[in-house]
C-alpha positions in Angstrom: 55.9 9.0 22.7 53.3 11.6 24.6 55.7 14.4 23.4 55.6 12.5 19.7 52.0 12.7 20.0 51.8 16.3 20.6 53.5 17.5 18.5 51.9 15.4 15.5 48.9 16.9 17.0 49.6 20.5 17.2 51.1 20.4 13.3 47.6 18.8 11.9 46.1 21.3 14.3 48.1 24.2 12.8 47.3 22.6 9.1 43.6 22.5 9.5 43.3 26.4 10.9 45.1 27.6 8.2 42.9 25.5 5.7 39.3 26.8 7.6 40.6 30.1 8.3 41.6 33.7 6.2 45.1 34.0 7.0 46.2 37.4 8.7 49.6 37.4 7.0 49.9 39.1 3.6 46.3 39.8 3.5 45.9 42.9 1.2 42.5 43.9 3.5 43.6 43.3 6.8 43.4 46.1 9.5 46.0 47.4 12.0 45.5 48.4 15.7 46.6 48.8 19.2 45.6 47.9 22.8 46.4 50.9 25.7 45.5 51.6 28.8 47.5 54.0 31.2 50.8 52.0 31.2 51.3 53.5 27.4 51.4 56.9 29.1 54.0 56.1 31.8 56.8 57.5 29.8 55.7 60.4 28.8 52.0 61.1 27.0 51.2 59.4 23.9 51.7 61.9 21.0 48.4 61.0 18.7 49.3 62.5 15.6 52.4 61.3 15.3 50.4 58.0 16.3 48.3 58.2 13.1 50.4 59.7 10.5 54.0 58.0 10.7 53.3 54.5 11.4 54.3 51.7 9.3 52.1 49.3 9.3 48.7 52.1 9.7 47.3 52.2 12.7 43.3 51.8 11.7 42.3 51.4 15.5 42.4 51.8 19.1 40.8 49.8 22.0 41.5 51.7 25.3 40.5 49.8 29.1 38.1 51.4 30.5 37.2 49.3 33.4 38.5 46.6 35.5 36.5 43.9 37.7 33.7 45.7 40.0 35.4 48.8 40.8 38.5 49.9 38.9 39.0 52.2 36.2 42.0 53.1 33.9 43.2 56.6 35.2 44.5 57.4 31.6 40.7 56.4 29.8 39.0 59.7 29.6 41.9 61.3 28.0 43.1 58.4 26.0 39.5 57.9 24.7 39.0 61.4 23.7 42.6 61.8 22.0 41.9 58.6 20.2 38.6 60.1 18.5 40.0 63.6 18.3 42.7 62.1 16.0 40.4 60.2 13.8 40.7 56.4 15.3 37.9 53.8 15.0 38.0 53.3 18.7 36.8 50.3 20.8 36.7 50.2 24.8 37.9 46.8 26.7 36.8 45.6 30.2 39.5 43.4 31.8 37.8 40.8 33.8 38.3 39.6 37.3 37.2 35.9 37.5 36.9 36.0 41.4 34.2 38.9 41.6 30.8 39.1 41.1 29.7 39.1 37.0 26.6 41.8 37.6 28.7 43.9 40.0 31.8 44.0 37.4 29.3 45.3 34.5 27.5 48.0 37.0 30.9 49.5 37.0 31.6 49.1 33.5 28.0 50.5 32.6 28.5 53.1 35.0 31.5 54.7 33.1 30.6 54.1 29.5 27.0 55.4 28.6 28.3 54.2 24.9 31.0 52.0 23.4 32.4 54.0 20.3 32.9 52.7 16.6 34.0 49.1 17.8 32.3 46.2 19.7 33.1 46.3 23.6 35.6 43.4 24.5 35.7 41.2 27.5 39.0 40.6 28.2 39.4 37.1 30.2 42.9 36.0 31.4 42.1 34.7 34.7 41.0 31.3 35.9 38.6 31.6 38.9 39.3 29.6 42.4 36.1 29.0 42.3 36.2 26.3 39.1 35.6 26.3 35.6 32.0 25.8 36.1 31.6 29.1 37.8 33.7 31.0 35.6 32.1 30.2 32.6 28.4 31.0 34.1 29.8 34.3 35.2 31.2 35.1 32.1 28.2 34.3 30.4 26.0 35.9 32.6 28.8 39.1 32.0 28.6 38.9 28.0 24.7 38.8 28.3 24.2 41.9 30.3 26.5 44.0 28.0 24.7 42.6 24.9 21.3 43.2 26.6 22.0 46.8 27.8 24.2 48.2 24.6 22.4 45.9 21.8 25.7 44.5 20.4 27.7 41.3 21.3 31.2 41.7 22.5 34.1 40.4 21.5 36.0 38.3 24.2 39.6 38.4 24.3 42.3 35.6 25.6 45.4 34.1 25.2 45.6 30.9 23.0 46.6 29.1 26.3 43.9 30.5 28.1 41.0 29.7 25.7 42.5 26.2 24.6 42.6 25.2 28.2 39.4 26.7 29.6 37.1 28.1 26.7 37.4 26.2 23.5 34.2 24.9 22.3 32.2 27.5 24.5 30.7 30.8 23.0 30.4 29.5 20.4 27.9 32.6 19.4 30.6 35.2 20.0 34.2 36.6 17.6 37.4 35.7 19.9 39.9 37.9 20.0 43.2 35.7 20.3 46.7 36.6 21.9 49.6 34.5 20.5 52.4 37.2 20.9 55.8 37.2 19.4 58.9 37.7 22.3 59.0 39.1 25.5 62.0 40.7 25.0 62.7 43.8 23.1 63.5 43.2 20.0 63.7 44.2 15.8 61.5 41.8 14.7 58.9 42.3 17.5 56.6 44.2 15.1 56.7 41.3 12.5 53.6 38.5 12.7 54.8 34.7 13.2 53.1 31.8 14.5 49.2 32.5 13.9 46.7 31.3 16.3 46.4 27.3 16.5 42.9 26.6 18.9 42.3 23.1 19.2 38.4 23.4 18.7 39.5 24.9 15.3 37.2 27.7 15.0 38.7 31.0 13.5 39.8 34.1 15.7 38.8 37.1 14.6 41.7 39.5 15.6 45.1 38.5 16.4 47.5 39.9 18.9 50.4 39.1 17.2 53.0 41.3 19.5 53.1 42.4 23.5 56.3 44.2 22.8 55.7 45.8 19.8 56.9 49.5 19.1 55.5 52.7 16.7 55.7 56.0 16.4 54.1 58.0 19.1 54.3 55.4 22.5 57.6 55.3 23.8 58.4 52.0 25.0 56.3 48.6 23.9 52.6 48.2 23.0 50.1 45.6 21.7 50.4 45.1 18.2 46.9 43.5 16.4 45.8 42.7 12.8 42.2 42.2 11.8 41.5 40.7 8.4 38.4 42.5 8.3 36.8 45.9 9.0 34.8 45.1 12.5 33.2 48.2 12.8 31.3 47.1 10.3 29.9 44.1 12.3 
């Protein structure tokens, strides 16, 4: 009966979204992008032009990690970040967050290496819980996304998995735009670059971008890459 209930639960769930929310599929506006950071030059070195000529769907735009908890940074950022503008992407930078360390210490090092953002909002991106409880992740966040809103003048976007947020964040934030992983398979695969199941969250509120594929492929990055769709332009925000 519990697993009966679910799953009655999940379809009205999934009904509802699609109801409140533009659908990314189809959608004659939507945008298409990538996520990178130094893995996507481990093979060899991304080729850029082929990046933003032969792709099908169009690449529109890039967000490149620039920072990680209070004192990492992506090895491949400089040079990703300057290809990416050199080639003519709307480019965004992304902080991956480290729930265990110090909020004001992880945006010291993120102000520290970006004096400005680029085209896009900057994103939080928040995959960890903290062993310190919910209580103290969620003020730390906050205290995270106010600082970067305070100092650059624009609110991020936060980024998470549909797991992560409907276990930990739905119903909080409510100020901010998600950014929502619910990837197709983790294998390689033909139809890894095709969008399937779109983002169900339980509080019902609508994601504004939707990583739709961790394995995805295009022209340019040898070997797999995040795949995301936007239904509309965000550098406009």
């Amino acid at each position: 009966m519990p697993k009966l209930f679910f799953i009655i639960l999940i379809s009205l769930l999934s009904s509802n979204c699609s109801k409140n929310c533009n659908s990314f599929k189809n959608n004659p506006n939507a945008f298409y992008g990538i996520d990178i950071s130094h893995y996507q030059n481990n093979k060899s070195p991304i080729n850029w032009d082929s990046l933003s000529i032969e792709n099908n769907p169009k690449i529109s735009f890039v967000y490149i990690r620039t920072t990680m908890g209070k004192d990492g940074q992506d090895t491949a950022f400089k040079h990703n970040l300057r290809m990416a503008k050199k080639t003519g992407f709307k480019v965004g930078i992304y902080h991956y967050y480290r729930p265990n360390e110090k909020s004001n210490l992880q945006f010291e090092n993120f102000k520290k290496h970006n004096l400005s953002i680029g085209d896009l909002p900057p994103v939080v991106d928040i995959e960890e819980k903290s062993i310190l409880g919910s209580k103290y992740l969620l003020k730390e966040i906050s205290n995270f996304l106010n600082l970067i809103e305070k100092h650059y003048g624009i609110k991020p976007i936060i980024y998470t998995p549909q797991r992560f947020y409907n276990t930990y964040l739905r119903n909080k934030f409510k100020e901010y735009e998600f950014w929502i992983a619910r990837q197709n398979g983790y294998i390689d695969s033909p139809d890894n670059n095709q969008m399937k199941k779109e983002p169900v969250l339980f509080d019902t509120r609508c994601p504004l971008i939707w990583q739709y594929s961790g394995t995805g492929s295009v022209q340019g990055i040898k070997g797999n890459v995040d795949l995301n769709v936007i239904y509309k332009p965000i550098w406009d925000i």
